[in-house]
C-alpha positions as CSV (number, residue, x, y, z in Angstrom):
1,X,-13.4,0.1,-15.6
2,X,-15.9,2.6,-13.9
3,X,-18.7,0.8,-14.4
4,X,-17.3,-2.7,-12.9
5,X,-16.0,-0.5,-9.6
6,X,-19.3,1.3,-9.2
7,X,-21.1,-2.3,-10.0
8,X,-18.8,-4.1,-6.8
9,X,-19.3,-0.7,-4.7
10,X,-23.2,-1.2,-5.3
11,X,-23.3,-5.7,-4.4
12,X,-20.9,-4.6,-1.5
13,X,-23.2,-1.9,0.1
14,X,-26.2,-4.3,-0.2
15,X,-24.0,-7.3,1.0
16,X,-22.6,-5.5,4.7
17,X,-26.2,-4.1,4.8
18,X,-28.3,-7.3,5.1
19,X,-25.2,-9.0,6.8
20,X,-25.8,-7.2,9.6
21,X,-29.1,-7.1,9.7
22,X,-29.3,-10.1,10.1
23,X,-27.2,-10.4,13.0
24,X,-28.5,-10.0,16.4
25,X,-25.7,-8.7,19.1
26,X,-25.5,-4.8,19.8
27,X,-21.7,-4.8,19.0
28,X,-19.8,-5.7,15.7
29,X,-18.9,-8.9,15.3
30,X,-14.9,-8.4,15.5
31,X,-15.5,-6.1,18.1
32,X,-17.4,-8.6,20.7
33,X,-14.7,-10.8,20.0
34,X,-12.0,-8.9,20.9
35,X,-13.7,-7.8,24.1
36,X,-14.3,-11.1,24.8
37,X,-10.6,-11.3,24.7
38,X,-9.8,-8.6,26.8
39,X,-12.5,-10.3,29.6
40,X,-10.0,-13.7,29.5
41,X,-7.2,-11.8,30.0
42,X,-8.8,-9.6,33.0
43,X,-8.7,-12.7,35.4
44,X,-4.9,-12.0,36.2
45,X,-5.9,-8.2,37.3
46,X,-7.3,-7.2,40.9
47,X,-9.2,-4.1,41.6
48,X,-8.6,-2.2,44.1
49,X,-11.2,0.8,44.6
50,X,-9.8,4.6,45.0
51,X,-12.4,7.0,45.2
52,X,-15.2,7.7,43.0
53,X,-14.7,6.0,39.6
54,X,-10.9,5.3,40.2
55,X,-9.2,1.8,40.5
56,X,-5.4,0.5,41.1
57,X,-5.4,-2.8,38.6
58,X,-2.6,-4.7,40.1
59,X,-1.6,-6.9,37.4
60,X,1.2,-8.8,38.8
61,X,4.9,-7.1,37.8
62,X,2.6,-3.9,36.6
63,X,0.0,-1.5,38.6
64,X,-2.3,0.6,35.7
65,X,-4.9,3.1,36.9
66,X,-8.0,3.1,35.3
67,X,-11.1,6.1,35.8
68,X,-14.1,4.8,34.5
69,X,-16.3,7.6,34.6
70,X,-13.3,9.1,31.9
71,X,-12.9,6.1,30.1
72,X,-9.4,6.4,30.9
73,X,-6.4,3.8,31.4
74,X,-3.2,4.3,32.2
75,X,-1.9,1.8,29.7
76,X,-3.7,4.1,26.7
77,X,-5.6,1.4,24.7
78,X,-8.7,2.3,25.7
79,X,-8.2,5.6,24.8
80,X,-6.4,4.8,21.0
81,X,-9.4,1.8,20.4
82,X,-12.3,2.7,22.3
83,X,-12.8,-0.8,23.4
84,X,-12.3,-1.5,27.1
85,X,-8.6,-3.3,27.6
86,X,-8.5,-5.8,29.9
87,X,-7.3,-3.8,33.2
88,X,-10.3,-2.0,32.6
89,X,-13.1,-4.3,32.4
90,X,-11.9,-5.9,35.5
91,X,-12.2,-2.6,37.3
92,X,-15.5,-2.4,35.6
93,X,-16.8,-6.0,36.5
94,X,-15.8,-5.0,40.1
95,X,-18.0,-2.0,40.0
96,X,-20.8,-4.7,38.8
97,X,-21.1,-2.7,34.9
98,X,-21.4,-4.7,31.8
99,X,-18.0,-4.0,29.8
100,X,-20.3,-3.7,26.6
101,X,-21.9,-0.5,27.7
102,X,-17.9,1.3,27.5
103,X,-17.5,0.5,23.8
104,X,-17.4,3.4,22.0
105,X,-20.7,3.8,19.6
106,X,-18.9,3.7,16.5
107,X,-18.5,0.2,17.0
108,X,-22.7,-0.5,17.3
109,X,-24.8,-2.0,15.1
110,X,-26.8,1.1,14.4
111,X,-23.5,2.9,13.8
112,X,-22.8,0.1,11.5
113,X,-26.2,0.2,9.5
114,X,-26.1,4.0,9.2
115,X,-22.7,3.8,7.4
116,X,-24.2,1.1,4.9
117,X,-27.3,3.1,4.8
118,X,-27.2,4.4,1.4
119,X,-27.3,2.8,-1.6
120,X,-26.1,2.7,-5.2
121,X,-28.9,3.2,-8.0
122,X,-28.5,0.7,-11.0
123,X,-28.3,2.1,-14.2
124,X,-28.8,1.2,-18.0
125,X,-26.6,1.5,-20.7
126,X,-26.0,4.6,-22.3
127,X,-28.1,3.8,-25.0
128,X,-31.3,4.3,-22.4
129,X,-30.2,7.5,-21.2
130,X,-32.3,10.7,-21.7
131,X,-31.0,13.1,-23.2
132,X,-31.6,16.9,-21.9
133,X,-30.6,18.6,-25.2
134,X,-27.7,20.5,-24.1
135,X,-24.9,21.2,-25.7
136,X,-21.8,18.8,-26.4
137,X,-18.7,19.3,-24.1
138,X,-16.0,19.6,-26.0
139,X,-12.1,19.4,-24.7
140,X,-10.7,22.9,-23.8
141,X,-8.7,24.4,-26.8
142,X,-4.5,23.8,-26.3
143,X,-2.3,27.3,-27.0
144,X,1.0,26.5,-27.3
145,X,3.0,28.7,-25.0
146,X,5.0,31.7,-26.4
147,X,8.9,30.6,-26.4
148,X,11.2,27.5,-25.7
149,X,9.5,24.5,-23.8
150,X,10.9,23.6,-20.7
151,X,12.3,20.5,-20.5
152,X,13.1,20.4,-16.9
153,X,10.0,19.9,-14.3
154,X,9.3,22.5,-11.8
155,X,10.8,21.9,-8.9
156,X,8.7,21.8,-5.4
157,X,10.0,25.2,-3.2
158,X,11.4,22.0,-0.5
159,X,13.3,20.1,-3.1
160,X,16.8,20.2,-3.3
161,X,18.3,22.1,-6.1
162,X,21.3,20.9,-8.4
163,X,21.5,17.3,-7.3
164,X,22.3,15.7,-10.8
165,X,23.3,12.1,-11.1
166,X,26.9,11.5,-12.9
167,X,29.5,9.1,-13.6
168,X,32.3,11.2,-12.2
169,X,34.3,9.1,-9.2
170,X,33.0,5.1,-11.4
171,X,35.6,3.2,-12.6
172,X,35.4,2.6,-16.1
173,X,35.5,-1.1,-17.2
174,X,36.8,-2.2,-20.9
175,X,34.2,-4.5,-22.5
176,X,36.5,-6.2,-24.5
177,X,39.5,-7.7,-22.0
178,X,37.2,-7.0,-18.6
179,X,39.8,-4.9,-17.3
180,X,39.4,-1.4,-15.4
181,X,41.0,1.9,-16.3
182,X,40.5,2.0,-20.0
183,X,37.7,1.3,-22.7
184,X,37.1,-0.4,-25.9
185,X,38.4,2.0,-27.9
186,X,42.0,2.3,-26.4
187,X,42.5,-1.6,-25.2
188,X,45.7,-3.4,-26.1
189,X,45.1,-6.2,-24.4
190,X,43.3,-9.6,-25.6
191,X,39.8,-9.9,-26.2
192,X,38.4,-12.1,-23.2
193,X,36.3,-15.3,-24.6
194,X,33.1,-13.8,-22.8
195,X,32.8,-10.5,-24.6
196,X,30.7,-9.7,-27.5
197,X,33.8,-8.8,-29.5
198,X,34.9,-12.0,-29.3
199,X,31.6,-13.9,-30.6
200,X,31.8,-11.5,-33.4
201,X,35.6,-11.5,-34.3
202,X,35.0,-15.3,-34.3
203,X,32.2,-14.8,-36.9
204,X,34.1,-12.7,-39.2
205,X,36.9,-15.3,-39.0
206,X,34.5,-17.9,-40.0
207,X,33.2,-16.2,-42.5
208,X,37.0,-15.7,-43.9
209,X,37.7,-19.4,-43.8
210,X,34.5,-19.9,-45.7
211,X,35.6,-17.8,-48.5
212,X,38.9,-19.0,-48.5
213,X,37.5,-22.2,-49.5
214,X,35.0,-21.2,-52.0
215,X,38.0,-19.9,-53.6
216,X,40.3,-22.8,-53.7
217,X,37.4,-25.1,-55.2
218,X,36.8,-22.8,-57.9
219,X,40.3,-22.5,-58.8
220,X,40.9,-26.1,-58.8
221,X,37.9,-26.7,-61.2
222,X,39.3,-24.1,-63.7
């Protein structure tokens, strides 16, 4: 099992490696399409300029407020995601920027490569391994415990104590007649066809009939 996880872990690392290596933008591929998402959607949003680095998006039934100097909307999702939301990047496009240059690096291809960067080393069988001469490992020696075992688990110091489950407050049900307030043992009333007392009281009946008649034949050959 360890062997086919480290085996996957080792074609995967090589696989996202030269996958992107091969590609040619400066963003992640999921990434430059959600931003180009977030550029459709800035059409409906007019800048107006504050001071400095500050805009009021007017975005029809909403105003947002968006700093880009602080990478900072009043919405929050460029804060939580690091990828400019659409209020944004038409504050940005107003102050003639390039939206990619406000992604947060994480989301770069050298980011990318550096996280894929190492690598897995293959490895023979254990037959091929070299062995060091040191001594064996062996499993640490089990002392059993003086007096009784427990057989109730320690309890965390936030768990509630005491809570046992029991039947106290359930109706009881009779499993012969179906009927509540009583059981098997004390029921005087008739055994419904859909118990397993009945499939068996109608087997020992057969079985009575059968030896009734094994009886008769071999007292009317005598």
């Amino acid at each position: 099992m360890f062997e086919w996880i480290r085996r996957k872990l080792m074609q995967r690392l090589n696989v996202k490696r030269e996958g992107m290596q091969k590609y040619e933008g400066n963003l992640c591929p999921n990434i430059q399409e959600r931003l180009e998402k977030n550029k459709l959607n800035s059409r409906f949003c007019i800048a107006h300029y504050s001071w400095d680095a500050e805009y009021e998006m007017d975005c029809g039934t909403r105003v947002y407020v968006v700093d880009i100097s602080r990478r900072i909307c009043t919405c929050g999702s460029w804060q939580l995601s690091g990828i400019p939301c659409s209020h944004s990047i038409a504050a940005i496009q107003r102050d003639k920027s390039e939206p990619e240059h406000y992604v947060d690096p994480c989301y770069s291809k050298e980011a990318y490569l550096s996280t894929y960067n190492y690598t897995i080393a293959a490895m023979p069988s254990e037959e091929y391994w070299d062995s060091k001469g040191a001594e064996q490992v062996n499993l640490p020696k089990i002392r059993k415990q003086p007096g009784r075992s427990k057989k109730v688990r320690r309890r965390e110091a936030d768990e509630v104590r005491g809570t046992t489950s029991t039947r106290k407050g359930l109706a009881i049900h009779c499993k012969k007649c179906f009927r509540p307030g009583h059981n098997s043992r004390t029921c005087k009333f008739p055994i419904h066809p859909k118990s397993k007392f009945y499939k068996v009281m109608m087997l020992q009946m057969l079985e009575i009939q059968v030896v009734m008649l094994q009886t008769l034949e071999m007292q009317g050959m005598m």
